[in-house]
N, C-alpha and C positions, 0 to 999 in steps of 0.2 A: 717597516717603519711604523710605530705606534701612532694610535688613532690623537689627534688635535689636542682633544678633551681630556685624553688621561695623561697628556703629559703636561697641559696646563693643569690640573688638577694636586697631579702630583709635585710639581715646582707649588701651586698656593699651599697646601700642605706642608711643606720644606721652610716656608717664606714664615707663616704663623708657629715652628716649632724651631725658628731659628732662634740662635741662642750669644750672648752679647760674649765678647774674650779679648785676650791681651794677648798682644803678641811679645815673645820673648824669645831670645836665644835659645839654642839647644845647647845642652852639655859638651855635645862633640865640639860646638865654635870657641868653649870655652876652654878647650885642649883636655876635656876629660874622655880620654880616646877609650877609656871602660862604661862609657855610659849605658845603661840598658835600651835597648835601639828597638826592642820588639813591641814595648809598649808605647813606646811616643811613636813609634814608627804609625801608627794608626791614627794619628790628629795632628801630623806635623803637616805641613808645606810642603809635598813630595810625588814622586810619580816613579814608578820604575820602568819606563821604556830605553832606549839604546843610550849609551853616555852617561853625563852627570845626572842624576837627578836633580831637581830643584832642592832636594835636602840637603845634599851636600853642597849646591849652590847660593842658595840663602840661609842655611843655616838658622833657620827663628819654627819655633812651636807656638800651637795656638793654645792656650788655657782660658778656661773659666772664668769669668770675672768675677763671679759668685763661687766660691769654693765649695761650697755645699753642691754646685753642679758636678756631673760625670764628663769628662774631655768629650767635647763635639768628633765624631766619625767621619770617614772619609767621606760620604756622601750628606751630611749634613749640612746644613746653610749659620754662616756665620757672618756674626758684625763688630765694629770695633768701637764704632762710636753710635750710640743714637741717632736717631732719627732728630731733627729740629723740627719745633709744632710748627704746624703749616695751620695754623687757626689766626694765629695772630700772622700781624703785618709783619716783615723783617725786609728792611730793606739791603743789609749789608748782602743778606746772601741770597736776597732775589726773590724773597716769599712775600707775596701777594695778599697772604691773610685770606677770609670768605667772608669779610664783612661786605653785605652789600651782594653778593652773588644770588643769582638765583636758584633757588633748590624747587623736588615735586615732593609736595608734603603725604602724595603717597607712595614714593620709593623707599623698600629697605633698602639700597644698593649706594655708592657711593655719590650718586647724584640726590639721594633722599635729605631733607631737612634736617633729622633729628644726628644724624652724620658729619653733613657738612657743616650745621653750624654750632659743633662742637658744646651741642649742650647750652649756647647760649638763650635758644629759645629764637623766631621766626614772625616774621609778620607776612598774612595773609594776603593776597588781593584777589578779587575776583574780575576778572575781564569779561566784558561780552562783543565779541567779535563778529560785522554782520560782515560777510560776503558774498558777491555774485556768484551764483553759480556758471557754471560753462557747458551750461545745454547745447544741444546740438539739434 
């Protein structure tokens, strides 16, 4: 079993060169029973363990959204649609927006200022908190 780290590592990795496509039919669904199967065979929707595959099950290939891309790989990570900004409010689809949240204006990480508030720029406060200690 590989160690925590290299496989969270290796999934963000996957996640940051993942690549936007369309999905479409393959050749075969559209009765063109001479389609070349060896190159799509490597970016379709498929698996070849016992039975049908899923290629011959659904029938759809992934491409490019961007043509000047190369077909995403079997182990490649892929999207169909964008992400929707999670900066701004959206109420239809449940986003929250980060107006108002609090951030640490010295984290680089996703809890940091310059992150969260999307470039909008941050207001400061300084607290001073006095508490008891619990001597003993």
């Amino acid at each position: 079993l590989p160690n925590f780290r290299v496989v969270g590592d290796n999934l963000k990795d996957r996640f940051d060169g993942a690549s936007r496509v369309m999905v479409t039919n393959s050749d075969r669904a559209r009765g063109n029973a001479n389609a070349i199967t060896s190159n799509s065979a490597s970016n379709s929707v498929h698996h070849h363990r016992g039975g049908l595959g899923r290629r011959q099950r659904y029938n759809i290939q992934l491409k490019p959204y961007n043509p000047e891309h190369k077909p995403p790989g079997t182990k490649d990570l892929v999207y169909v649609e964008p992400s929707p900004p999670f900066c701004e409010k959206n109420p239809k689809l449940g986003i929250l927006g980060t107006h108002g949240r609090q951030c640490n204006d010295t984290s680089i990480g996703v809890d940091g200022c310059d992150l969260m508030c999307c470039g909008r720029g941050y207001k400061t406060q300084e607290v001073t908190v006095i508490e008891r200690c619990a001597c003993t």
